[in-house]
PDB file of N, H, CA, C and O in Angstrom:
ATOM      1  N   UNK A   1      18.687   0.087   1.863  1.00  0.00           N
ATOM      2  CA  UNK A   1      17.314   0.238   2.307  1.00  0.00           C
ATOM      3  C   UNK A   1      17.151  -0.491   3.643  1.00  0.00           C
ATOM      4  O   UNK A   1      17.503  -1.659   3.809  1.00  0.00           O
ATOM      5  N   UNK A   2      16.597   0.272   4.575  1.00  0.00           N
ATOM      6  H   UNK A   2      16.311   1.221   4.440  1.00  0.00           H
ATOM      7  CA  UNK A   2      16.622  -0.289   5.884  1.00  0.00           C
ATOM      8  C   UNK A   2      15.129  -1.519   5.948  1.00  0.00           C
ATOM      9  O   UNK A   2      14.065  -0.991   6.273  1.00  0.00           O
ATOM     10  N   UNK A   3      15.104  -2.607   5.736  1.00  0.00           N
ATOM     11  H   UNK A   3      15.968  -3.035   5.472  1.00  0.00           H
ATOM     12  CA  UNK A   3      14.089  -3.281   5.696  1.00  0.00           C
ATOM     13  C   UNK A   3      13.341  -3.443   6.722  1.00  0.00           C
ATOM     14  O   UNK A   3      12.239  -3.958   6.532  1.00  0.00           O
ATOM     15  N   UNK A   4      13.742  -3.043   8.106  1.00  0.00           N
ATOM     16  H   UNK A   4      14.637  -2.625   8.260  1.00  0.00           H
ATOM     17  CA  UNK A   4      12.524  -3.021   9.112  1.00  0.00           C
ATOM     18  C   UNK A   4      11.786  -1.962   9.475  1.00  0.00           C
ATOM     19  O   UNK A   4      10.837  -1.960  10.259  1.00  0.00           O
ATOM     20  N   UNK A   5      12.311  -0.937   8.802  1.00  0.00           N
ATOM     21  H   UNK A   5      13.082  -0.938   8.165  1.00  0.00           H
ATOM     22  CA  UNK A   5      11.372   0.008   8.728  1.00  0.00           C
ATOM     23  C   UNK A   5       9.866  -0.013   7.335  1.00  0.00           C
ATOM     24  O   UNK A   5       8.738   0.457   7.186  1.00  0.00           O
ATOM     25  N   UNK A   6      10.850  -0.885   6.616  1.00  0.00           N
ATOM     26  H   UNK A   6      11.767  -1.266   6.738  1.00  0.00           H
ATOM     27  CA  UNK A   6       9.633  -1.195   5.518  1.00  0.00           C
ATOM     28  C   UNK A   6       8.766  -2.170   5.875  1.00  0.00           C
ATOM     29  O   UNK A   6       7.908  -2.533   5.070  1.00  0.00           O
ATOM     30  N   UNK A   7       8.868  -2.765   7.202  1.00  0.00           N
ATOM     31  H   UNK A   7       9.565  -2.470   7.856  1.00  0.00           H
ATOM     32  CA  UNK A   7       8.019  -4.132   7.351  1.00  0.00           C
ATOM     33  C   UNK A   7       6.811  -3.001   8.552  1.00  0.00           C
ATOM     34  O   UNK A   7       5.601  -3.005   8.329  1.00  0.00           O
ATOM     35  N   UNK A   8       7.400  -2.159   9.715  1.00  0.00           N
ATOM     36  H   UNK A   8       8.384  -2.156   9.897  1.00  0.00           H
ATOM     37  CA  UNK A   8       6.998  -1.726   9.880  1.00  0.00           C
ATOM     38  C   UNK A   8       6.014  -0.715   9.276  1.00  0.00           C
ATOM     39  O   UNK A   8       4.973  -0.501   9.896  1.00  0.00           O
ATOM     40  N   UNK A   9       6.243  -0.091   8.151  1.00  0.00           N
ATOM     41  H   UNK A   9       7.088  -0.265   7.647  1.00  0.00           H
ATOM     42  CA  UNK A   9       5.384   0.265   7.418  1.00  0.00           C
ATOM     43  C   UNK A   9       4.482  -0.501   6.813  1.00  0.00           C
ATOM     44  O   UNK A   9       3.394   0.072   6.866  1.00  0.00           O
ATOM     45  N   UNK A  10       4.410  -1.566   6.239  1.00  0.00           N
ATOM     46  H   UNK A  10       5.294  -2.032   6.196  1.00  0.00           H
ATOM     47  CA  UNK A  10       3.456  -2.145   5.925  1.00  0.00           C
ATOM     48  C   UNK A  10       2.549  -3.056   6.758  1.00  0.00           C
ATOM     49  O   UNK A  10       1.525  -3.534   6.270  1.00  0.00           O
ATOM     50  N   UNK A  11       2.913  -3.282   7.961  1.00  0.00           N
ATOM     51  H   UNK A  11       3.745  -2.894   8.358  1.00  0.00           H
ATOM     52  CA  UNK A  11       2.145  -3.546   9.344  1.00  0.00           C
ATOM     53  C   UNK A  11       1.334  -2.584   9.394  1.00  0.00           C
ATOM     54  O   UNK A  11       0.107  -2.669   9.352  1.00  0.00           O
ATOM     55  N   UNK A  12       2.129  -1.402   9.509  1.00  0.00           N
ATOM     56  H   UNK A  12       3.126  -1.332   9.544  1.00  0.00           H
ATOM     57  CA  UNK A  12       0.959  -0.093   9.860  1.00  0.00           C
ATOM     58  C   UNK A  12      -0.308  -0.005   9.129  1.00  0.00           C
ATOM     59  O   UNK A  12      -1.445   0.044   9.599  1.00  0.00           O
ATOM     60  N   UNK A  13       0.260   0.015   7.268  1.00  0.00           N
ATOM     61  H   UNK A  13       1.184  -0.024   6.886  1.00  0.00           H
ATOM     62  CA  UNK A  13      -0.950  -0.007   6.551  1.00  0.00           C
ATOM     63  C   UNK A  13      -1.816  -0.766   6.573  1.00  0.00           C
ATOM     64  O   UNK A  13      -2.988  -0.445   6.375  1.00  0.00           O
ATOM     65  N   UNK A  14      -1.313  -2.257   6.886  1.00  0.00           N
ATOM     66  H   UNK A  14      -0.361  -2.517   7.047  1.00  0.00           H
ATOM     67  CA  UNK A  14      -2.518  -3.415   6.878  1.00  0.00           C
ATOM     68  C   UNK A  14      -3.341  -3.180   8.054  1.00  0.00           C
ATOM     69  O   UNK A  14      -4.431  -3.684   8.325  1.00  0.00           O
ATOM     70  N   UNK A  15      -2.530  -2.186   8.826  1.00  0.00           N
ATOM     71  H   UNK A  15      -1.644  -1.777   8.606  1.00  0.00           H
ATOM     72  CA  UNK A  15      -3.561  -2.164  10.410  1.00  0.00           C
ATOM     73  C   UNK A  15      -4.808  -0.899   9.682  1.00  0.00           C
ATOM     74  O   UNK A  15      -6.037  -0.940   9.728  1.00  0.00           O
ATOM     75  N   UNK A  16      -4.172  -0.172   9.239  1.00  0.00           N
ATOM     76  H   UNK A  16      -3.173  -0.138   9.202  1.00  0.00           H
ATOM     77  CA  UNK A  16      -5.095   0.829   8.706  1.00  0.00           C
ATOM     78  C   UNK A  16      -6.239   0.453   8.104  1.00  0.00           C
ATOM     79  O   UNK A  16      -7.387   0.775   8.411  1.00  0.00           O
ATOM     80  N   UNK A  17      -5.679  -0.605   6.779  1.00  0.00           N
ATOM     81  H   UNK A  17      -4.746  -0.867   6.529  1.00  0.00           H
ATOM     82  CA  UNK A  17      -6.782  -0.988   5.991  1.00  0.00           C
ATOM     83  C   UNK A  17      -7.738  -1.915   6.706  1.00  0.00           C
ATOM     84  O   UNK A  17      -8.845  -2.223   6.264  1.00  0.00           O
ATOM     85  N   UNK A  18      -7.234  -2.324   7.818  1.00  0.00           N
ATOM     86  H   UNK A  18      -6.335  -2.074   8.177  1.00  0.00           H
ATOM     87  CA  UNK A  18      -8.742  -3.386   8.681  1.00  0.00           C
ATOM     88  C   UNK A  18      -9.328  -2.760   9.249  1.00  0.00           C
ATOM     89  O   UNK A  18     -10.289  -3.321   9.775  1.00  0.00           O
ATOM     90  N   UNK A  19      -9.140  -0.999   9.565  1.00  0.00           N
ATOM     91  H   UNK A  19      -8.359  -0.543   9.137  1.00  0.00           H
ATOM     92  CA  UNK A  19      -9.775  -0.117  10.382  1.00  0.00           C
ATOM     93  C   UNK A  19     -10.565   0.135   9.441  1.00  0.00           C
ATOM     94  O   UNK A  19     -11.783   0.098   9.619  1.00  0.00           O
ATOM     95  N   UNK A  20     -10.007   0.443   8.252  1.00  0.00           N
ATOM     96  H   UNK A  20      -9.018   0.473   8.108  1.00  0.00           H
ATOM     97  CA  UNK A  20     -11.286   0.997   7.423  1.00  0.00           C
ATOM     98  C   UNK A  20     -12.208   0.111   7.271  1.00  0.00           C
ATOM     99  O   UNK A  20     -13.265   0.468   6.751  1.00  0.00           O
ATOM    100  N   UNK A  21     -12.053  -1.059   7.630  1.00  0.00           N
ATOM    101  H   UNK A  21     -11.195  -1.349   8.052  1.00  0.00           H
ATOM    102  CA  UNK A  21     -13.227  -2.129   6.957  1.00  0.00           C
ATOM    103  C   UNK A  21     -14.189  -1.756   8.245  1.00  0.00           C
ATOM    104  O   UNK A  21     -15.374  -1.426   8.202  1.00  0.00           O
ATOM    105  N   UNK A  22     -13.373  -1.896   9.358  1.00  0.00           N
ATOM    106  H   UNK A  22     -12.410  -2.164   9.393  1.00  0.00           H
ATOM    107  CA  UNK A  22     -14.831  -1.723  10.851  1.00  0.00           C
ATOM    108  C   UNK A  22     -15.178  -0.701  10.605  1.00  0.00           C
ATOM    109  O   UNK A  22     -16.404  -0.724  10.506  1.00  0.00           O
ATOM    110  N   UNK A  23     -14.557   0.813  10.337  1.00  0.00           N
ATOM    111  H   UNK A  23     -13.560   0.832  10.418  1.00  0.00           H
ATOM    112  CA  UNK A  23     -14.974   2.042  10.295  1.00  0.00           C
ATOM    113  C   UNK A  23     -14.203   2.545   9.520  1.00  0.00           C
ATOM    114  O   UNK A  23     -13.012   2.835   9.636  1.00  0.00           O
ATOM    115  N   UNK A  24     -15.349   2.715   8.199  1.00  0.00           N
ATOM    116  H   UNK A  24     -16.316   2.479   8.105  1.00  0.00           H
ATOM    117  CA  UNK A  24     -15.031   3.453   7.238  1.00  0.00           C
ATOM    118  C   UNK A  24     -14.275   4.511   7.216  1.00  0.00           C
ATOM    119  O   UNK A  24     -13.052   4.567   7.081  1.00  0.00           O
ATOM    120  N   UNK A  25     -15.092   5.416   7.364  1.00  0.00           N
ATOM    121  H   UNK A  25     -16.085   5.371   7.473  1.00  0.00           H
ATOM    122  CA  UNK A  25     -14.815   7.084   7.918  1.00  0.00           C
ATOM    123  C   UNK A  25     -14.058   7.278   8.367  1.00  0.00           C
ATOM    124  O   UNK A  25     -13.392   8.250   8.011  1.00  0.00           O
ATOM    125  N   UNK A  26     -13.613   6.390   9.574  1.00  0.00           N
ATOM    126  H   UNK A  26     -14.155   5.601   9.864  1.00  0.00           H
ATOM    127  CA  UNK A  26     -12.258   7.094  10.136  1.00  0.00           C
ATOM    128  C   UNK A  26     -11.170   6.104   9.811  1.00  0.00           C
ATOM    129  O   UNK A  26     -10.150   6.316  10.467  1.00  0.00           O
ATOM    130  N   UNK A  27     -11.110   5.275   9.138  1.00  0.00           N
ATOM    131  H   UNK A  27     -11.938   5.102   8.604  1.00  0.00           H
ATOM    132  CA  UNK A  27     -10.284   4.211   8.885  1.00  0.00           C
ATOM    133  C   UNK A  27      -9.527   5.063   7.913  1.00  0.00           C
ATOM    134  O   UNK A  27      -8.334   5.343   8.034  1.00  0.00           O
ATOM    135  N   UNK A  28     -10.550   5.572   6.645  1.00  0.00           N
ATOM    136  H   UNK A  28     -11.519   5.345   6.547  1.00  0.00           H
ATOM    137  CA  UNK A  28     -10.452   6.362   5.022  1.00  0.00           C
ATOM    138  C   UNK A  28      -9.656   7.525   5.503  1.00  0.00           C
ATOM    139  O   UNK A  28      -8.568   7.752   4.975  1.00  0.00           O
ATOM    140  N   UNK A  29     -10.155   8.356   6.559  1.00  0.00           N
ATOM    141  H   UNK A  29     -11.039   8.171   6.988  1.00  0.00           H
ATOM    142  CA  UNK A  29      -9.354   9.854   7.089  1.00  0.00           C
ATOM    143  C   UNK A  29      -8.077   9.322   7.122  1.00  0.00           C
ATOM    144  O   UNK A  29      -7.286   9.668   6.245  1.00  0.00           O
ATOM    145  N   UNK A  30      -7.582   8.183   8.374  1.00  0.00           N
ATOM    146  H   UNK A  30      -8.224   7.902   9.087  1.00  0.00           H
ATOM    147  CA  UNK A  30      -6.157   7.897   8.607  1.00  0.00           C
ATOM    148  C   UNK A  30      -5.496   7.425   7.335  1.00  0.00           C
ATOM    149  O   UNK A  30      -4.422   7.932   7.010  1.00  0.00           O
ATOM    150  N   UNK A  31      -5.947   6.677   6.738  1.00  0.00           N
ATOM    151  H   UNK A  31      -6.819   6.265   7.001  1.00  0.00           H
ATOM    152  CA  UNK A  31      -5.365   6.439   5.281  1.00  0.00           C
ATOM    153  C   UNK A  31      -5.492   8.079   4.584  1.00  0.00           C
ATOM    154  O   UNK A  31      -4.914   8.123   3.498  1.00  0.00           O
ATOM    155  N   UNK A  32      -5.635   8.378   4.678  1.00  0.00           N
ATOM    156  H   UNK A  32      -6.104   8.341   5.560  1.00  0.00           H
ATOM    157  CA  UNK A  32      -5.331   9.864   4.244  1.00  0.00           C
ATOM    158  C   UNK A  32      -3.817  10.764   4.507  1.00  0.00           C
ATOM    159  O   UNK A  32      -2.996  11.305   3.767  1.00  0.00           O
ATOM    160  N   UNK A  33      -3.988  10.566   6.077  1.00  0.00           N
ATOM    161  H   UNK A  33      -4.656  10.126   6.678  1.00  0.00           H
ATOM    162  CA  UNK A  33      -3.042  10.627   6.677  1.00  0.00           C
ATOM    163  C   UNK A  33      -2.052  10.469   6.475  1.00  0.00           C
ATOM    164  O   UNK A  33      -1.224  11.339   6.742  1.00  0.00           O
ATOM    165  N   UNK A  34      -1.637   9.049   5.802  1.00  0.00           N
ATOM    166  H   UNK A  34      -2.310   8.342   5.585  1.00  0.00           H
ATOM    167  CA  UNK A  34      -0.585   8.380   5.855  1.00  0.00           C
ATOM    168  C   UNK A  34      -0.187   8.317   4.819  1.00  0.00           C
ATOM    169  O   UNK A  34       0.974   8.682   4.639  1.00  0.00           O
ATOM    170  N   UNK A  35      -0.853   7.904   3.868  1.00  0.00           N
ATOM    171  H   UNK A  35      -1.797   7.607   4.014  1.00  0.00           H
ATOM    172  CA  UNK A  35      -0.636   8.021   1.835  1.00  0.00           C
ATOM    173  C   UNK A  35       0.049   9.325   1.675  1.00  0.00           C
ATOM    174  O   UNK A  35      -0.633  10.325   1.448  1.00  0.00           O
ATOM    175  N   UNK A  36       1.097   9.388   1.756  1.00  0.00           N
ATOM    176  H   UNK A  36       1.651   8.576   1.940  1.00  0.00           H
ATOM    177  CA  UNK A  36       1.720  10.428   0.520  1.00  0.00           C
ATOM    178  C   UNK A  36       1.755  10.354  -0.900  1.00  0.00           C
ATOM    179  O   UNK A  36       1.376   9.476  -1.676  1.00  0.00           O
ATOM    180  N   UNK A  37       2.381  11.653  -1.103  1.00  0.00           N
ATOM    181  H   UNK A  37       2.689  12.366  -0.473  1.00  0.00           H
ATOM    182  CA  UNK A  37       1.819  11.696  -3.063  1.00  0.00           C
ATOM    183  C   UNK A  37       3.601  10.297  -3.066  1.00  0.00           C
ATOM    184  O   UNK A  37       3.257   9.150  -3.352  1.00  0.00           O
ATOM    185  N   UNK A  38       4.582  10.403  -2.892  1.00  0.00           N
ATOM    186  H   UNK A  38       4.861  11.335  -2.660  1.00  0.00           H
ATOM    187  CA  UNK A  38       5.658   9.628  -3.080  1.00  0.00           C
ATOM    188  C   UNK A  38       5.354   8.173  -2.680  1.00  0.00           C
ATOM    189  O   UNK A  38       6.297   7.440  -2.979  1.00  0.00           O
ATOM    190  N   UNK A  39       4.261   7.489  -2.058  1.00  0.00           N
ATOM    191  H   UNK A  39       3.495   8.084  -1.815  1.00  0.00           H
ATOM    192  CA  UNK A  39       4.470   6.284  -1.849  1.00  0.00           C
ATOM    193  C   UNK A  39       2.802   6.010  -2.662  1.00  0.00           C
ATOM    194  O   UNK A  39       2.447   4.968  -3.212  1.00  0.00           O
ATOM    195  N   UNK A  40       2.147   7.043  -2.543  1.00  0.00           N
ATOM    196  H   UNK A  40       2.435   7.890  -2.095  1.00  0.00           H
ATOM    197  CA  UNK A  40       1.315   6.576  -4.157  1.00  0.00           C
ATOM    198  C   UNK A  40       2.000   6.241  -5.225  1.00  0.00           C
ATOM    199  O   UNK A  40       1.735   5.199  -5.824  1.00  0.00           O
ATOM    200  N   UNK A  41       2.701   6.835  -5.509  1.00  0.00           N
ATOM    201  H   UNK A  41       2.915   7.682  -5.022  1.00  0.00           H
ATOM    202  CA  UNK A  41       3.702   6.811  -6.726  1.00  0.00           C
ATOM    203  C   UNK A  41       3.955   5.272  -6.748  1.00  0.00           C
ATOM    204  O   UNK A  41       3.658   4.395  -7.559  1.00  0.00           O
ATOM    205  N   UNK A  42       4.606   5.271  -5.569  1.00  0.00           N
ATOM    206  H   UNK A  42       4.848   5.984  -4.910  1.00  0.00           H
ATOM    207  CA  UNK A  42       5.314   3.387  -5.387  1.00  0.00           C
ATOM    208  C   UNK A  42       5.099   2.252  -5.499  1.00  0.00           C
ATOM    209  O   UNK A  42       5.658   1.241  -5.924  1.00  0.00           O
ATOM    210  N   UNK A  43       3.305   2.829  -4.616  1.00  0.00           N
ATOM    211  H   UNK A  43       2.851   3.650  -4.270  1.00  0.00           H
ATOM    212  CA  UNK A  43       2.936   1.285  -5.209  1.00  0.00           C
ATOM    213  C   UNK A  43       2.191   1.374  -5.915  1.00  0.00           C
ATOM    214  O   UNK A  43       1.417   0.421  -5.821  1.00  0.00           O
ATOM    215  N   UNK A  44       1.854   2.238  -6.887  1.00  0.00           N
ATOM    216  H   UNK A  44       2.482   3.012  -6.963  1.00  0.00           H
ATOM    217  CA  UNK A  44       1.203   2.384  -8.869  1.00  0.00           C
ATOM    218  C   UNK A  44       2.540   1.861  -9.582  1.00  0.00           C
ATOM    219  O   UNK A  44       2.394   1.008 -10.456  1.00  0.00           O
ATOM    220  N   UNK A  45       3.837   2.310  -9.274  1.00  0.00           N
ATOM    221  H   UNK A  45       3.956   3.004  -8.563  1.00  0.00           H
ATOM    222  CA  UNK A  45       4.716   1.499 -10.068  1.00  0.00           C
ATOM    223  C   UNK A  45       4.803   0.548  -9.783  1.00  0.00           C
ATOM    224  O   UNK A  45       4.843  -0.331 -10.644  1.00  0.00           O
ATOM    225  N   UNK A  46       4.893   0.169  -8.113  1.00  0.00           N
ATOM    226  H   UNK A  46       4.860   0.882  -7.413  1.00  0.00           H
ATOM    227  CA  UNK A  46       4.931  -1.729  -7.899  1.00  0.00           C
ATOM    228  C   UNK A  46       3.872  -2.657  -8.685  1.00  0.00           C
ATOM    229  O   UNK A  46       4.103  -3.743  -9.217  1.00  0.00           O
ATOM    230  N   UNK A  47       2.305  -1.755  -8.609  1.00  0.00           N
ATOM    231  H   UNK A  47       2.117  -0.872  -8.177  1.00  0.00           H
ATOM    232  CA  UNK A  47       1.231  -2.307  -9.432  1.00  0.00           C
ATOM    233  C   UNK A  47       1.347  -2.703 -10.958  1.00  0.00           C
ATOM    234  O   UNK A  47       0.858  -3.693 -11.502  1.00  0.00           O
ATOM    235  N   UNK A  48       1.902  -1.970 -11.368  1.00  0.00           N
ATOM    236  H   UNK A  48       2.299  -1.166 -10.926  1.00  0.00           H
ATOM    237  CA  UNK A  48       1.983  -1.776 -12.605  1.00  0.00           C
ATOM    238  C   UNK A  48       3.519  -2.686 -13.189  1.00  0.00           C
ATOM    239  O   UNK A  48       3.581  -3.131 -14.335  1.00  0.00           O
ATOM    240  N   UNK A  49       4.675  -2.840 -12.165  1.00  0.00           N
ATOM    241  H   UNK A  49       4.624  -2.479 -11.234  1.00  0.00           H
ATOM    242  CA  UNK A  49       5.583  -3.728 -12.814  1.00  0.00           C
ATOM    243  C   UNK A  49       5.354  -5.078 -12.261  1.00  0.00           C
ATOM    244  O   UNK A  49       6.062  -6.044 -12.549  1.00  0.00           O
ATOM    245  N   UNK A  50       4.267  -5.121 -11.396  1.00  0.00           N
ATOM    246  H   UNK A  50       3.692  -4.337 -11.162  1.00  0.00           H
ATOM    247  CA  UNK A  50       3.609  -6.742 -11.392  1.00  0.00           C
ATOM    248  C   UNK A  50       2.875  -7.216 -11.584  1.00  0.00           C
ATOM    249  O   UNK A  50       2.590  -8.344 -11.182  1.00  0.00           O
ATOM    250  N   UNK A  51       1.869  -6.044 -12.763  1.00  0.00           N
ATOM    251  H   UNK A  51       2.101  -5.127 -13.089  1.00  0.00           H
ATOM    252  CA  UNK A  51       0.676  -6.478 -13.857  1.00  0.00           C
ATOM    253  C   UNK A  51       1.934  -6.829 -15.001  1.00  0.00           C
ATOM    254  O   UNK A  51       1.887  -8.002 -15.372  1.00  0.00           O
ATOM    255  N   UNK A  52       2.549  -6.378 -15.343  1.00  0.00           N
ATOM    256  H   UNK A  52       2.588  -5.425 -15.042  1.00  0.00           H
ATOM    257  CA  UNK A  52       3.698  -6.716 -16.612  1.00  0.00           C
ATOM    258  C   UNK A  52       4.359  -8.117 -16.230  1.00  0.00           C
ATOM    259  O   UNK A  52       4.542  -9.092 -16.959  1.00  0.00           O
ATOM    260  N   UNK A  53       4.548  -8.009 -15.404  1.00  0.00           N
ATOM    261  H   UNK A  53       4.400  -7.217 -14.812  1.00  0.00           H
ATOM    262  CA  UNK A  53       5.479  -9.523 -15.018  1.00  0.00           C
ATOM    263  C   UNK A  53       4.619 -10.335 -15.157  1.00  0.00           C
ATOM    264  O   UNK A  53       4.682 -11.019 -16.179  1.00  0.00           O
ATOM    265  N   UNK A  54       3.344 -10.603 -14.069  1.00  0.00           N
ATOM    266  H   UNK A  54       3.293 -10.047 -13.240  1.00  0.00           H
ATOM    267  CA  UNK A  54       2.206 -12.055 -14.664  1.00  0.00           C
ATOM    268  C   UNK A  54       2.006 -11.904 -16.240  1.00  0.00           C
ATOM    269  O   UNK A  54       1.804 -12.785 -17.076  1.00  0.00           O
ATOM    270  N   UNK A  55       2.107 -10.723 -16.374  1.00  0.00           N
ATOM    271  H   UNK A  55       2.271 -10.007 -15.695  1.00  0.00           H
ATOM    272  CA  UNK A  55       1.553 -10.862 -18.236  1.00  0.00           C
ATOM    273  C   UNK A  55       2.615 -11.084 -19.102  1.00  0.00           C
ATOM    274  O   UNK A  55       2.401 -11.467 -20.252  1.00  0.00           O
ATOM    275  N   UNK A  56       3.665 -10.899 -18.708  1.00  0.00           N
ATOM    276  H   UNK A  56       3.839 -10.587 -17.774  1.00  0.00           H
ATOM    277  CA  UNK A  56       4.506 -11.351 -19.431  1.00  0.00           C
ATOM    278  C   UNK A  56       4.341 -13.398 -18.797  1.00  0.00           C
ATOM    279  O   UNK A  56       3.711 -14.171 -19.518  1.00  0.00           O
ATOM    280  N   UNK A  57       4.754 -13.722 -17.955  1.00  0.00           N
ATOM    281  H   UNK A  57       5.266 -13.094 -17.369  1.00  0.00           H
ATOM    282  CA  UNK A  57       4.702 -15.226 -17.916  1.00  0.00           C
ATOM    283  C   UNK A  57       4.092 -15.810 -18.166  1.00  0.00           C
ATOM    284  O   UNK A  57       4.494 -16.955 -18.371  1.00  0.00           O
ATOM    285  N   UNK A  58       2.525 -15.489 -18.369  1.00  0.00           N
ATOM    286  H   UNK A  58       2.199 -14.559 -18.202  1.00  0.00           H
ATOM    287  CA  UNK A  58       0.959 -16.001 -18.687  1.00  0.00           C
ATOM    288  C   UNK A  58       1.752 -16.331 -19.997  1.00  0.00           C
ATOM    289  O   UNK A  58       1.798 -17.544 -20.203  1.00  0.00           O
ATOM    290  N   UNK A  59       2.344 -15.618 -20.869  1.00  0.00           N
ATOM    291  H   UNK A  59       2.308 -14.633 -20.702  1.00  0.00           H
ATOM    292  CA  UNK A  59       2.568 -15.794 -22.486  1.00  0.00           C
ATOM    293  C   UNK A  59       3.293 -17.112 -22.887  1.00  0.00           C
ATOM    294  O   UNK A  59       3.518 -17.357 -24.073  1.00  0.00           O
TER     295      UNK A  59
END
């Protein structure tokens, strides 16, 4: 896995998501843009195997 392309990607998104905060509308369109159905996927599984992990250690 090439990791600077993944850092670059997530630069991008955090730039996205502060656009949406100044401007909704067009912040929400470009996040549109950019969300594919495959990296929805990714981070619902990242979400979801690091709701299991705190809940498992909380125990």
């Amino acid at each position: 896995m090439n990791t600077d392309r993944l850092s670059d990607l997530v630069v991008g998104v955090a730039g996205d998501v502060a656009g949406t905060v100044v401007d909704p509308r067009a912040g929400l369109a470009r996040l549109r843009a950019v969300i594919t159905p495959r990296a929805l996927i990714t981070v619902a599984a990242g979400l979801a195997v690091g709701f299991l992990l705190v809940r498992a250690r909380r125990r």
